[in-house]
PDB file of N, CA, C and O in Angstrom:
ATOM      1  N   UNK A   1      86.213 105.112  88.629  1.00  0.00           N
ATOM      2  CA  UNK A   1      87.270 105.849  89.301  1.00  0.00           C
ATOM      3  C   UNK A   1      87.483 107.179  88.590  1.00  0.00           C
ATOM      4  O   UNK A   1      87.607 107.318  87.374  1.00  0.00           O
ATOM      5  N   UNK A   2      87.507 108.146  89.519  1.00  0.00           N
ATOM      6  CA  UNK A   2      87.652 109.598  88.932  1.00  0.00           C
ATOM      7  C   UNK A   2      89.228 109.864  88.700  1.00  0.00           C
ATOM      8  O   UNK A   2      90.103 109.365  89.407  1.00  0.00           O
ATOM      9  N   UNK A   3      89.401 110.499  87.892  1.00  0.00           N
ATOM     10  CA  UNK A   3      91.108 111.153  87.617  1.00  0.00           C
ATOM     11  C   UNK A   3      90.991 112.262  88.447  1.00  0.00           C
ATOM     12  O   UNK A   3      89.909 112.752  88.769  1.00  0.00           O
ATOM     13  N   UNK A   4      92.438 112.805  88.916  1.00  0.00           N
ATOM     14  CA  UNK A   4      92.402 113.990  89.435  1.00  0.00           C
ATOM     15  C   UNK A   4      93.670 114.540  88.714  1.00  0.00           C
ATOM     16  O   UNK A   4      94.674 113.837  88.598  1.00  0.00           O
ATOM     17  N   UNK A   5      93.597 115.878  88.208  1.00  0.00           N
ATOM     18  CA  UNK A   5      94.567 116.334  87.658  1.00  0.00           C
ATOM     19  C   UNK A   5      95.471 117.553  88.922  1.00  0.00           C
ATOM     20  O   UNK A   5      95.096 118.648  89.343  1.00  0.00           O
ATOM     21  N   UNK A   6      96.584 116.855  89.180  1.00  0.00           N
ATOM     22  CA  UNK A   6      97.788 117.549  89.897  1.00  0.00           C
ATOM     23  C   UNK A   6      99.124 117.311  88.872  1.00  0.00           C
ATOM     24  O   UNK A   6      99.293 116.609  87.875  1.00  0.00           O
ATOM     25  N   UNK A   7     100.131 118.412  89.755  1.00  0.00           N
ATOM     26  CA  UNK A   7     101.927 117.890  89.541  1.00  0.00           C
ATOM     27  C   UNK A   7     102.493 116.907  90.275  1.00  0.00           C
ATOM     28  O   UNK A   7     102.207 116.593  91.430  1.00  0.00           O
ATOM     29  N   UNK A   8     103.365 116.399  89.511  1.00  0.00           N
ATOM     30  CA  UNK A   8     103.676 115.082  90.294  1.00  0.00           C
ATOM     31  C   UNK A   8     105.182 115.343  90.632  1.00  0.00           C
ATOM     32  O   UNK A   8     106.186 115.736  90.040  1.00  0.00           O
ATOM     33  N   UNK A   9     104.839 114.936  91.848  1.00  0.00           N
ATOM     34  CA  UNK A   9     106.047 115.162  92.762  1.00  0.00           C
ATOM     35  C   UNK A   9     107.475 113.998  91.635  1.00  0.00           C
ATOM     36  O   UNK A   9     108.521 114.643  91.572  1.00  0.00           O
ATOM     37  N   UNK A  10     107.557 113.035  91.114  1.00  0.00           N
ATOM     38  CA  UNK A  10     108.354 111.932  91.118  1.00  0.00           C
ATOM     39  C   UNK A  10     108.583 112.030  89.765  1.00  0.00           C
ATOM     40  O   UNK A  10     109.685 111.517  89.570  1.00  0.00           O
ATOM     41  N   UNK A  11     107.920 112.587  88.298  1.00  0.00           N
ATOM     42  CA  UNK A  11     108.295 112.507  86.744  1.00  0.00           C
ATOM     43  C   UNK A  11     108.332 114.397  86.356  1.00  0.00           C
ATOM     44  O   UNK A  11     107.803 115.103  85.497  1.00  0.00           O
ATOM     45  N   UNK A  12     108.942 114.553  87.122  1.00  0.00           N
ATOM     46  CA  UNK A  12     109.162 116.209  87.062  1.00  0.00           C
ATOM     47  C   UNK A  12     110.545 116.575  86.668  1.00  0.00           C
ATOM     48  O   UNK A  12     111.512 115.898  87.018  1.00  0.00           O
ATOM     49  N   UNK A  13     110.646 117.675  85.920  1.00  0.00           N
ATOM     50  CA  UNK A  13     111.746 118.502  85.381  1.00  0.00           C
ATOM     51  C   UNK A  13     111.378 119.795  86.572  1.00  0.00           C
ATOM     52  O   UNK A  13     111.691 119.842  87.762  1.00  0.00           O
ATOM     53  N   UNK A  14     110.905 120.395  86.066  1.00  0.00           N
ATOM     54  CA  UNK A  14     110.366 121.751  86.579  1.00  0.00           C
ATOM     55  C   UNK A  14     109.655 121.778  87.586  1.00  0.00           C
ATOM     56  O   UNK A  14     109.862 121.848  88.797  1.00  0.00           O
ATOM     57  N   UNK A  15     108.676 121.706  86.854  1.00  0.00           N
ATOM     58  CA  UNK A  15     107.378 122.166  88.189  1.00  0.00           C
ATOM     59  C   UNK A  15     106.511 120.315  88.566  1.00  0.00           C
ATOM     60  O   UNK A  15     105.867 120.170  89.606  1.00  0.00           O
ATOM     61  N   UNK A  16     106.642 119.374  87.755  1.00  0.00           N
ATOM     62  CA  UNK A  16     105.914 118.693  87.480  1.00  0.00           C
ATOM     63  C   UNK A  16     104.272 118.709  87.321  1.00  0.00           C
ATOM     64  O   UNK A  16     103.410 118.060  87.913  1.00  0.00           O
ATOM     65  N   UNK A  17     104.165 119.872  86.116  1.00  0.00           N
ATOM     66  CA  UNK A  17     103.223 119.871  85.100  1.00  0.00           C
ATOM     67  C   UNK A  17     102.696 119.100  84.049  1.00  0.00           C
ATOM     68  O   UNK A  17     101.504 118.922  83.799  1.00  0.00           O
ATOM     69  N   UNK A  18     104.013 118.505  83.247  1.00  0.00           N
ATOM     70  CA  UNK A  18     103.750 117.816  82.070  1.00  0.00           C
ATOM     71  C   UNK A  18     103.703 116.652  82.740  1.00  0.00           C
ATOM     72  O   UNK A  18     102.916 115.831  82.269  1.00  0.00           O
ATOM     73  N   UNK A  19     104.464 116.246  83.943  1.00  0.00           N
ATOM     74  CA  UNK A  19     104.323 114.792  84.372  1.00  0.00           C
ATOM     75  C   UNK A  19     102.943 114.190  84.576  1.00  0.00           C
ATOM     76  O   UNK A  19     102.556 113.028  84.456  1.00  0.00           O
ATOM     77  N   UNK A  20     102.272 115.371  84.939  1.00  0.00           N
ATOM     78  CA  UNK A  20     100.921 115.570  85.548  1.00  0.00           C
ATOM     79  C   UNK A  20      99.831 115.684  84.488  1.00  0.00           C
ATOM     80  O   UNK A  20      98.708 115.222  84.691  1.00  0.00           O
ATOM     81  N   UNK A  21     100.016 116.026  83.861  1.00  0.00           N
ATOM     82  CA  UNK A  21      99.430 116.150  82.200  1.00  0.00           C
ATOM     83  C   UNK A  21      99.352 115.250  81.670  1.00  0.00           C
ATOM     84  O   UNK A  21      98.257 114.787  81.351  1.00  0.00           O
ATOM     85  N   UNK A  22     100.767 114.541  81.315  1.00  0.00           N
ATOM     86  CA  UNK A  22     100.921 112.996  80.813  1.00  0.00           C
ATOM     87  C   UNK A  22     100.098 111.621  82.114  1.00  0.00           C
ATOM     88  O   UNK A  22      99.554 110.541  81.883  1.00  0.00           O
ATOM     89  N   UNK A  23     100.306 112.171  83.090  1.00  0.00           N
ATOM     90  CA  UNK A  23      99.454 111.360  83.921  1.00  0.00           C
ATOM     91  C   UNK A  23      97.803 111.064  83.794  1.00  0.00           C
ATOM     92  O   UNK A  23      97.100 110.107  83.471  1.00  0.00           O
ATOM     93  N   UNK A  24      97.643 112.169  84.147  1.00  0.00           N
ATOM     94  CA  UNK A  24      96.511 112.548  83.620  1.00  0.00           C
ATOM     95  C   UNK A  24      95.983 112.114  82.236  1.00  0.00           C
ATOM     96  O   UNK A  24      94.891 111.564  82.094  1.00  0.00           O
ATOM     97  N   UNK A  25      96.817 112.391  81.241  1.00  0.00           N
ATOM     98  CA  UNK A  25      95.901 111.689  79.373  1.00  0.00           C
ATOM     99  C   UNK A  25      96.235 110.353  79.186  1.00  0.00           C
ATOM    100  O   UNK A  25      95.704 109.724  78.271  1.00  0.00           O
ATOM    101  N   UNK A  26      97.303 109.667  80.168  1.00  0.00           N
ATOM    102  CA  UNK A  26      97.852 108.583  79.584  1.00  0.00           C
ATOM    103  C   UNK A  26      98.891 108.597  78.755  1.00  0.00           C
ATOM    104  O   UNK A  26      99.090 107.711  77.923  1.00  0.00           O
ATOM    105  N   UNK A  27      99.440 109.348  78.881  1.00  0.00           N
ATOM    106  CA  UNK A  27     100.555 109.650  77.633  1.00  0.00           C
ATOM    107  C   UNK A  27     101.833 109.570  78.065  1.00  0.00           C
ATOM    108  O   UNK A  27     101.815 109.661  79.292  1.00  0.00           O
ATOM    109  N   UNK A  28     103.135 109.419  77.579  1.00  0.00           N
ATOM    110  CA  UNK A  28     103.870 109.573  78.430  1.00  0.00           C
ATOM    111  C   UNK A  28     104.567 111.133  78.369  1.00  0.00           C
ATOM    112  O   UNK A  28     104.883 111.605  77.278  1.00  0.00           O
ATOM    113  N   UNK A  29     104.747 111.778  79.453  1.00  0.00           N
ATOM    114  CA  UNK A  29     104.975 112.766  79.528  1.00  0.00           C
ATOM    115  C   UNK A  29     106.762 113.425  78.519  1.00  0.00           C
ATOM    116  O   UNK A  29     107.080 114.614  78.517  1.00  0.00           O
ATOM    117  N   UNK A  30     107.081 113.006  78.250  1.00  0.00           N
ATOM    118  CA  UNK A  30     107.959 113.549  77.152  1.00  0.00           C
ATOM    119  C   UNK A  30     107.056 113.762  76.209  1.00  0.00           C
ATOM    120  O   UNK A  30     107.109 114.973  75.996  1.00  0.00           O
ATOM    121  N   UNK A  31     106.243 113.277  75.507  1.00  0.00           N
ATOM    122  CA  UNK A  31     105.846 113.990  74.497  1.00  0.00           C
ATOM    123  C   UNK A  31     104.784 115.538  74.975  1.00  0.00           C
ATOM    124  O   UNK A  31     104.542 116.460  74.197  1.00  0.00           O
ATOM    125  N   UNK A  32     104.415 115.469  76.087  1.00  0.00           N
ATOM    126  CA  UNK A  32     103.830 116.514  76.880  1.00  0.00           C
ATOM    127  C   UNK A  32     104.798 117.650  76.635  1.00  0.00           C
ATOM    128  O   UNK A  32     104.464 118.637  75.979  1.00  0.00           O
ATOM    129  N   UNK A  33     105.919 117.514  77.131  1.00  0.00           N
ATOM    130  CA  UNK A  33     107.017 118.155  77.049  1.00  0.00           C
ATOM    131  C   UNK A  33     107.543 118.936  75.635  1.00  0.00           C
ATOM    132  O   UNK A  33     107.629 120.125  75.326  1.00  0.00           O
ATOM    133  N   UNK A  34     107.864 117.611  74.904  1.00  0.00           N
ATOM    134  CA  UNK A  34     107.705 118.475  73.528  1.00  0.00           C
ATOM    135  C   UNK A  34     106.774 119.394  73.232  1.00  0.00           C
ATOM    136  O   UNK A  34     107.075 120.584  73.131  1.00  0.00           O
ATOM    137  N   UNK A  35     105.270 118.847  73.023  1.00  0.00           N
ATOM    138  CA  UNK A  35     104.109 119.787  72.882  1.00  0.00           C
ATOM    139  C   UNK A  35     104.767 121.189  73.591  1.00  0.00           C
ATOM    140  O   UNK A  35     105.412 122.016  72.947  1.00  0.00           O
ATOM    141  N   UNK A  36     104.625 121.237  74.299  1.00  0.00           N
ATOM    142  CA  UNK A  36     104.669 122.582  75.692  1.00  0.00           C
ATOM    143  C   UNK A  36     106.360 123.119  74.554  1.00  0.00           C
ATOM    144  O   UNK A  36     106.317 124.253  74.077  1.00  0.00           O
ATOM    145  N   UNK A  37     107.290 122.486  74.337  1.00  0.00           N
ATOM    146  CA  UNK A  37     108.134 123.144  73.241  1.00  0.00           C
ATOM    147  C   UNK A  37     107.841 123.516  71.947  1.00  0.00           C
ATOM    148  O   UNK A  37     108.604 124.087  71.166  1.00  0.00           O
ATOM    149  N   UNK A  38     107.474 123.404  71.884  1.00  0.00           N
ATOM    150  CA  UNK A  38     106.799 123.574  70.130  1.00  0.00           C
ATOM    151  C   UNK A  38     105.705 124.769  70.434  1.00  0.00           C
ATOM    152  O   UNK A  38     105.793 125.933  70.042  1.00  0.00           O
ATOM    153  N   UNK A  39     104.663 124.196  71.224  1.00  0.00           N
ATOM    154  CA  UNK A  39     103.732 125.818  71.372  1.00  0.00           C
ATOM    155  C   UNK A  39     104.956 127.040  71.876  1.00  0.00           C
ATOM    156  O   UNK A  39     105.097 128.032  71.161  1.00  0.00           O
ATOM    157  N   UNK A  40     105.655 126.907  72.918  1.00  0.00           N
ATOM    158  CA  UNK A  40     107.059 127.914  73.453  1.00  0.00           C
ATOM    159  C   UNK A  40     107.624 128.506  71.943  1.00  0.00           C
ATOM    160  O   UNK A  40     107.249 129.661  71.737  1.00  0.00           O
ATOM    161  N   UNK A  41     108.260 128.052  71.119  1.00  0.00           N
ATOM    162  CA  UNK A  41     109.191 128.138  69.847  1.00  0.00           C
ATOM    163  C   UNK A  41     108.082 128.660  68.908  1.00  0.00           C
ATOM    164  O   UNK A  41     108.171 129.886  68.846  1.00  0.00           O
ATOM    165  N   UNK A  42     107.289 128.286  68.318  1.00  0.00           N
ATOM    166  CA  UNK A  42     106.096 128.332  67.534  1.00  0.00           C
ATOM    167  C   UNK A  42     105.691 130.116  67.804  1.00  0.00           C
ATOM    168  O   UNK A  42     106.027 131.193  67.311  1.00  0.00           O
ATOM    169  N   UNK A  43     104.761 129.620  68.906  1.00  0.00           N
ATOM    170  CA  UNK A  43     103.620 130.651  68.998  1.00  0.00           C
ATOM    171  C   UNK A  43     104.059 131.841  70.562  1.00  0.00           C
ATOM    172  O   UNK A  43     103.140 132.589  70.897  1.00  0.00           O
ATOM    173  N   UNK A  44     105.244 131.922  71.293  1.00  0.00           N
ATOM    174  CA  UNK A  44     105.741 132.114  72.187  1.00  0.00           C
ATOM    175  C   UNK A  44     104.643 132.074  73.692  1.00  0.00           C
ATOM    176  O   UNK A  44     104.712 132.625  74.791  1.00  0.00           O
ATOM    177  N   UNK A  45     103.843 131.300  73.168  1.00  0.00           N
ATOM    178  CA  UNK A  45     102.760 131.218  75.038  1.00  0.00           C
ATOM    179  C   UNK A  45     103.286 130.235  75.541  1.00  0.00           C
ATOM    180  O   UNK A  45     103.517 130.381  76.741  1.00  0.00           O
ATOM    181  N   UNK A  46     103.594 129.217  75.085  1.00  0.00           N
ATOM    182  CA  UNK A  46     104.451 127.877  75.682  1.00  0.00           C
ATOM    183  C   UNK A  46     104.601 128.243  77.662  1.00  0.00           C
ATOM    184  O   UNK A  46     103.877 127.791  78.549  1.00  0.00           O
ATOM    185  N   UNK A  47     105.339 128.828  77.745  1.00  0.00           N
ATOM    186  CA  UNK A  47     106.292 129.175  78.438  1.00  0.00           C
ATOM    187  C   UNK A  47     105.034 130.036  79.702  1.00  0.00           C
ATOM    188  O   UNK A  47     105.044 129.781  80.907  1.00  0.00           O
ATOM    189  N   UNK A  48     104.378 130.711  79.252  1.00  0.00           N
ATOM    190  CA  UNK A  48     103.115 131.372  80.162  1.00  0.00           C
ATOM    191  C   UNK A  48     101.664 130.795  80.333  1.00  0.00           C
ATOM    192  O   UNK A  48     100.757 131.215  81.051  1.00  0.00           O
ATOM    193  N   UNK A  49     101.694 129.438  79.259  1.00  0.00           N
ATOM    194  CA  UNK A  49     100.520 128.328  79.506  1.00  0.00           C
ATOM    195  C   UNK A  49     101.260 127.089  80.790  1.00  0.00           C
ATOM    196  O   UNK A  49     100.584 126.268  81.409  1.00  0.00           O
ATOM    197  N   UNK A  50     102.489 127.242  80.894  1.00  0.00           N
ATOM    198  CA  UNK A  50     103.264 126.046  81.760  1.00  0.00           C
ATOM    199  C   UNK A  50     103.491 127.063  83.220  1.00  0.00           C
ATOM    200  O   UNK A  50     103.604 126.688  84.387  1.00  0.00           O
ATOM    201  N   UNK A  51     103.502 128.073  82.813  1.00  0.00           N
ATOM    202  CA  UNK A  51     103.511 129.593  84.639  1.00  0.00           C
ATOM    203  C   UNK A  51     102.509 128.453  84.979  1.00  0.00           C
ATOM    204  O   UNK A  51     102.828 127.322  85.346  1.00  0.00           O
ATOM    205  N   UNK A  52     101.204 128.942  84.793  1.00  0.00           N
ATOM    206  CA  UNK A  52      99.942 129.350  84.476  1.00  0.00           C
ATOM    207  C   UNK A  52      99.137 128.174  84.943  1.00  0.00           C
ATOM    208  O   UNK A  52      98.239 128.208  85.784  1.00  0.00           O
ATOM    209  N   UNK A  53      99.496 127.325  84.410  1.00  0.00           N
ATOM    210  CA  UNK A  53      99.190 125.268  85.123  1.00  0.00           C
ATOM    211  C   UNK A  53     100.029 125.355  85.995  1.00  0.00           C
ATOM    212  O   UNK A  53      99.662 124.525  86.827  1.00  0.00           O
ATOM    213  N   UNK A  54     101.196 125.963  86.463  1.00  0.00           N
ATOM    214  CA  UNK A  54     102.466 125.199  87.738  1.00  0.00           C
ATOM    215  C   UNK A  54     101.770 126.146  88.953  1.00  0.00           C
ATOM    216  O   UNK A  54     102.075 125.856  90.110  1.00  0.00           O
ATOM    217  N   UNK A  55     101.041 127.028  88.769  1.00  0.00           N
ATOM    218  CA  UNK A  55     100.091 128.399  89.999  1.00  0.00           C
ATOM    219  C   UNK A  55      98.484 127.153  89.938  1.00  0.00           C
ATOM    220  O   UNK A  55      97.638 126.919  90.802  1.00  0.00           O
ATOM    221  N   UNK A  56      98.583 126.835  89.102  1.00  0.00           N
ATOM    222  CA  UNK A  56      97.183 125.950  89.420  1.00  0.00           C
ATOM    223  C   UNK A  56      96.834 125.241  89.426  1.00  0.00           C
ATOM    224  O   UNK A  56      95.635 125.291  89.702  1.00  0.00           O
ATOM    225  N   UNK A  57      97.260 124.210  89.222  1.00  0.00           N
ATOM    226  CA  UNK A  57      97.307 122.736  89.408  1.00  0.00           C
ATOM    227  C   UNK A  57      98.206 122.255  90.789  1.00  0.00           C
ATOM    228  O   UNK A  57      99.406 122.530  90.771  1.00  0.00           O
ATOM    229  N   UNK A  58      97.644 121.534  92.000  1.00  0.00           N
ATOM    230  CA  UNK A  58      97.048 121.119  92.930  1.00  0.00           C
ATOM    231  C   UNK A  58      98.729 120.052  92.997  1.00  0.00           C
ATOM    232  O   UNK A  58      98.671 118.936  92.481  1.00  0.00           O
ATOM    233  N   UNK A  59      99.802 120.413  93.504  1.00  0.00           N
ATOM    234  CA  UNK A  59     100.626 119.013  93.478  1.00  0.00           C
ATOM    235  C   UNK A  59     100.358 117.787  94.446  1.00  0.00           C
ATOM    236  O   UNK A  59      99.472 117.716  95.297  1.00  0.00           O
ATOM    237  N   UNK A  60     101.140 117.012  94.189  1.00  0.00           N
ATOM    238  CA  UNK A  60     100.496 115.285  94.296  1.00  0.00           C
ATOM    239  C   UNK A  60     100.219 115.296  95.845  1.00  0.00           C
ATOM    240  O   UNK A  60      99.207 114.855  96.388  1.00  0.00           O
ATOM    241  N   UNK A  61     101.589 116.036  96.617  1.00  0.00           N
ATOM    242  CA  UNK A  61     101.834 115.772  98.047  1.00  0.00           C
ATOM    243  C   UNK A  61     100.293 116.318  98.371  1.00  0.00           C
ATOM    244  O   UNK A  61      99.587 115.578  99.056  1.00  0.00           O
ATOM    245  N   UNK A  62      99.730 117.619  97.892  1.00  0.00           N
ATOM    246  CA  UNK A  62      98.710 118.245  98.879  1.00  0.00           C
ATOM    247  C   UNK A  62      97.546 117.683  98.484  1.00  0.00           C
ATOM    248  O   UNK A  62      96.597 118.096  99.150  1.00  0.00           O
ATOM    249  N   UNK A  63      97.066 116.351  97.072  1.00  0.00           N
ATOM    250  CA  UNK A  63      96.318 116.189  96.778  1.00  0.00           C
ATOM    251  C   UNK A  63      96.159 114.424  97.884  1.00  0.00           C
ATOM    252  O   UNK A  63      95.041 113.987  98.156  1.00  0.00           O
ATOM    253  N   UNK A  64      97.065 113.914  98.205  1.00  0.00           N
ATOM    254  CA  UNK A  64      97.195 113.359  99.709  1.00  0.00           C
ATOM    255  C   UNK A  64      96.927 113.761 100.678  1.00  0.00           C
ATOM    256  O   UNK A  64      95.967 113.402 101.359  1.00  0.00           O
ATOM    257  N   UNK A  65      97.857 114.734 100.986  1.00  0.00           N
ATOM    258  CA  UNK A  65      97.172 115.408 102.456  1.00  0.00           C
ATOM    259  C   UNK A  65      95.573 115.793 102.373  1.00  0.00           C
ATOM    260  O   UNK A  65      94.902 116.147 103.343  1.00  0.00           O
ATOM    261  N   UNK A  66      95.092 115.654 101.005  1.00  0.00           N
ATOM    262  CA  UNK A  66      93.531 116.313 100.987  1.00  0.00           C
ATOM    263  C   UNK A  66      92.578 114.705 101.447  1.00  0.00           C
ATOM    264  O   UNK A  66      91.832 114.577 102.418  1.00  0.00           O
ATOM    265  N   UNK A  67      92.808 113.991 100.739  1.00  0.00           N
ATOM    266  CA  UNK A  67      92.580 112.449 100.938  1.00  0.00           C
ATOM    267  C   UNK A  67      92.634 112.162 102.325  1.00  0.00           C
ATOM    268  O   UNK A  67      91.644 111.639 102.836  1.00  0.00           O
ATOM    269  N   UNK A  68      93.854 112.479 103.173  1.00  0.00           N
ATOM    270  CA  UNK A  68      94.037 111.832 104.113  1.00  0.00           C
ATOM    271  C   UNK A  68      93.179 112.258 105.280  1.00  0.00           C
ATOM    272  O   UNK A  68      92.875 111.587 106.267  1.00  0.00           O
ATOM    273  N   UNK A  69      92.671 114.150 104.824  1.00  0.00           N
ATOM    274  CA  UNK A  69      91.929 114.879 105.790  1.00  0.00           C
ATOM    275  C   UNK A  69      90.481 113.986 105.674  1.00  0.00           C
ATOM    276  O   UNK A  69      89.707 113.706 106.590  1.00  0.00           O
ATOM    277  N   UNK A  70      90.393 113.669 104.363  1.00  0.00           N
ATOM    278  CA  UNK A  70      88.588 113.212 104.045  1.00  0.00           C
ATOM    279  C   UNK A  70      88.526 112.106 104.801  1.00  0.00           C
ATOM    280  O   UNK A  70      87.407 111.901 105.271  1.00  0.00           O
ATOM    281  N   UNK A  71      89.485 111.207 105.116  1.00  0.00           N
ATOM    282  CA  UNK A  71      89.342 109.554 105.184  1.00  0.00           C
ATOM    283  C   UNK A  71      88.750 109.980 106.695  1.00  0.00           C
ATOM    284  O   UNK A  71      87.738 109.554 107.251  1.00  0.00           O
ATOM    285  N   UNK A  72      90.095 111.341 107.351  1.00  0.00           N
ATOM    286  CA  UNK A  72      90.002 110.880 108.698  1.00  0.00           C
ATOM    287  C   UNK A  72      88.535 111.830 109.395  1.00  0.00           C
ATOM    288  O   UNK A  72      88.179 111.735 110.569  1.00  0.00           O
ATOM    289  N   UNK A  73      87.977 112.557 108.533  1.00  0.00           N
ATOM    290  CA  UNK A  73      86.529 112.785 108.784  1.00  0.00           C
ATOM    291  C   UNK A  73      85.889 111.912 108.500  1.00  0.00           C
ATOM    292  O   UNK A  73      84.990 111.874 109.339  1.00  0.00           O
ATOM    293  N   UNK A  74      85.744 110.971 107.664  1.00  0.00           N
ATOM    294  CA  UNK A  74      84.637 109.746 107.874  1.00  0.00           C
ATOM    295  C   UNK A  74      85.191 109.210 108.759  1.00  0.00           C
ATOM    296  O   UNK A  74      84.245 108.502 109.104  1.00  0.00           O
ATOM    297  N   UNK A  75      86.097 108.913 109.544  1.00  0.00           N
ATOM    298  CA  UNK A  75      85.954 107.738 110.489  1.00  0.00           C
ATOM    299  C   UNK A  75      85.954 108.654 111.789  1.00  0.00           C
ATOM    300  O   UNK A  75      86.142 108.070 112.856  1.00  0.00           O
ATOM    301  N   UNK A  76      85.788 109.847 111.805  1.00  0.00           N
ATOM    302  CA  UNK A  76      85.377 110.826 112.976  1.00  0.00           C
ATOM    303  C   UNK A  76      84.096 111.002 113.192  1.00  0.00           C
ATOM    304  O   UNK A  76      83.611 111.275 114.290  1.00  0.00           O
ATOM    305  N   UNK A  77      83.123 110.771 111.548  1.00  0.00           N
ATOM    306  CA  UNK A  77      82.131 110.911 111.694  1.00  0.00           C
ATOM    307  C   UNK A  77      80.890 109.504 111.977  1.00  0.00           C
ATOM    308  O   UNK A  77      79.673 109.606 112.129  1.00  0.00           O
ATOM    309  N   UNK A  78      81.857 108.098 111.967  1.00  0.00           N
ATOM    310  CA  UNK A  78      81.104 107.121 112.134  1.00  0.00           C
ATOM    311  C   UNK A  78      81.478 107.010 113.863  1.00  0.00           C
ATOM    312  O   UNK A  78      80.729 106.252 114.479  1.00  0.00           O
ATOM    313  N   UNK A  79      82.406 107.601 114.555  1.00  0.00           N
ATOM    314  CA  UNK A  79      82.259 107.447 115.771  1.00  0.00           C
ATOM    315  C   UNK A  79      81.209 108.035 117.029  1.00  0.00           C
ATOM    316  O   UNK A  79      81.392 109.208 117.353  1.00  0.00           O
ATOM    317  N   UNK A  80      80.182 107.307 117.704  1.00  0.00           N
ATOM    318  CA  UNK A  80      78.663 108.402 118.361  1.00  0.00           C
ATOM    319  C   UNK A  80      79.817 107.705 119.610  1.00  0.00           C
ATOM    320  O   UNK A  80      80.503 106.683 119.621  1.00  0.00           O
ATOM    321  N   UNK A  81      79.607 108.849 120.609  1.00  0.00           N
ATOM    322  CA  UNK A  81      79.302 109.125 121.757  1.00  0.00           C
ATOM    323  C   UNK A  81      78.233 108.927 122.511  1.00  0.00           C
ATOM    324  O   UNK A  81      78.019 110.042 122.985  1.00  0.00           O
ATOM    325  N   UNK A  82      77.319 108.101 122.972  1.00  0.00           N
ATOM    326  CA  UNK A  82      76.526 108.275 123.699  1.00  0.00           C
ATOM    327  C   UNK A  82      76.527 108.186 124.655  1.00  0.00           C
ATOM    328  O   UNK A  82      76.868 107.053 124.993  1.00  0.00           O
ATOM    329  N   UNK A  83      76.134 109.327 126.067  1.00  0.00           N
ATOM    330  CA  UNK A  83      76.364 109.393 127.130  1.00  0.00           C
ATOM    331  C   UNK A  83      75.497 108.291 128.230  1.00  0.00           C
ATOM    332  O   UNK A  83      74.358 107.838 128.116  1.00  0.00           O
ATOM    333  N   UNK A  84      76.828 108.012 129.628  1.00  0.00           N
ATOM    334  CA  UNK A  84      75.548 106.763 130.059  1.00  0.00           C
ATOM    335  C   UNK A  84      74.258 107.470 130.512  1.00  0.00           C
ATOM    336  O   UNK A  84      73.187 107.046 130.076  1.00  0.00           O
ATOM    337  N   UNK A  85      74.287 108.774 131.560  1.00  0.00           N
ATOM    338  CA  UNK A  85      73.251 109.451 131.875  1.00  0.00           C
ATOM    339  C   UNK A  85      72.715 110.663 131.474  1.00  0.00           C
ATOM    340  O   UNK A  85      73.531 111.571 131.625  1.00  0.00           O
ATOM    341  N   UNK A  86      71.619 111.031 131.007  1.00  0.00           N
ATOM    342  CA  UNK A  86      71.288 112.392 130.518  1.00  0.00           C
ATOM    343  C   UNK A  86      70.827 113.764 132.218  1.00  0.00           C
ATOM    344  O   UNK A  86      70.222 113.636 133.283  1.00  0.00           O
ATOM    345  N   UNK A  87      71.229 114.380 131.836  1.00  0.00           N
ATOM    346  CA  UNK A  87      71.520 115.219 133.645  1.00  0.00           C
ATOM    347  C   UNK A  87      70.621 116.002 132.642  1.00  0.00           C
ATOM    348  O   UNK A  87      70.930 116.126 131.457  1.00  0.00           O
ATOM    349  N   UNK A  88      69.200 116.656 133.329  1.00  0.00           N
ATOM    350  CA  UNK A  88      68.367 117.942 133.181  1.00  0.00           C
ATOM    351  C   UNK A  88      69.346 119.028 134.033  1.00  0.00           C
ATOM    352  O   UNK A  88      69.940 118.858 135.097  1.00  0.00           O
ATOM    353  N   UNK A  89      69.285 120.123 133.212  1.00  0.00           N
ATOM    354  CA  UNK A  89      69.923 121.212 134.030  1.00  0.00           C
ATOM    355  C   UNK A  89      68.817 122.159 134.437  1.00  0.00           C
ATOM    356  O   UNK A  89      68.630 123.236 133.869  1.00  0.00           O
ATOM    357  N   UNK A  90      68.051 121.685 135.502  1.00  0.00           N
ATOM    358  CA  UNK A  90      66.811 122.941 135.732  1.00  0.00           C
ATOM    359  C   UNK A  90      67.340 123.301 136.763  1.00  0.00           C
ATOM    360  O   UNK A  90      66.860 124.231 137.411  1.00  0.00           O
TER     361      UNK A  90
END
């Protein structure tokens, strides 16, 4: 099973980045949170590495609606049409 990294609509403060982060590593997302404080306070990017993931990272709802488009092309694409008569148009 593949991971997919999005924001999560449901363990969000903000943008649900870190929820998505912590989802994503297994972690639980408070300590995500801290991290993302400490780089902010520390080194001041904190704050423009969390912009920066919330513009690009994919949230949960549209990473469904992406799923739901794929499912319903395979079962568009296992359906044939075959006609009862073939008509020549000469």
């Amino acid at each position: 099973m593949n991971k997919t990294l999005y924001r999560t609509e449901k363990d969000k403060m903000i943008g649900g980045v870190c929820g998505g982060l912590g989802k994503y590593f297994d972690i639980d997302p408070t300590i995500v949170r801290l991290l993302f404080a400490l780089i902010f306070f520390g080194y001041g990017s904190g704050a423009m590495i969390y912009v920066l993931l919330w513009i690009i990272m994919p949230s949960e709802a549209m990473i469904e609606v992406k799923s739901h488009e794929v499912e319903s092309e395979k079962d568009v694409e296992e359906i044939v049409v075959m006609p009862d008569e073939v008509i020549d148009a000469e």
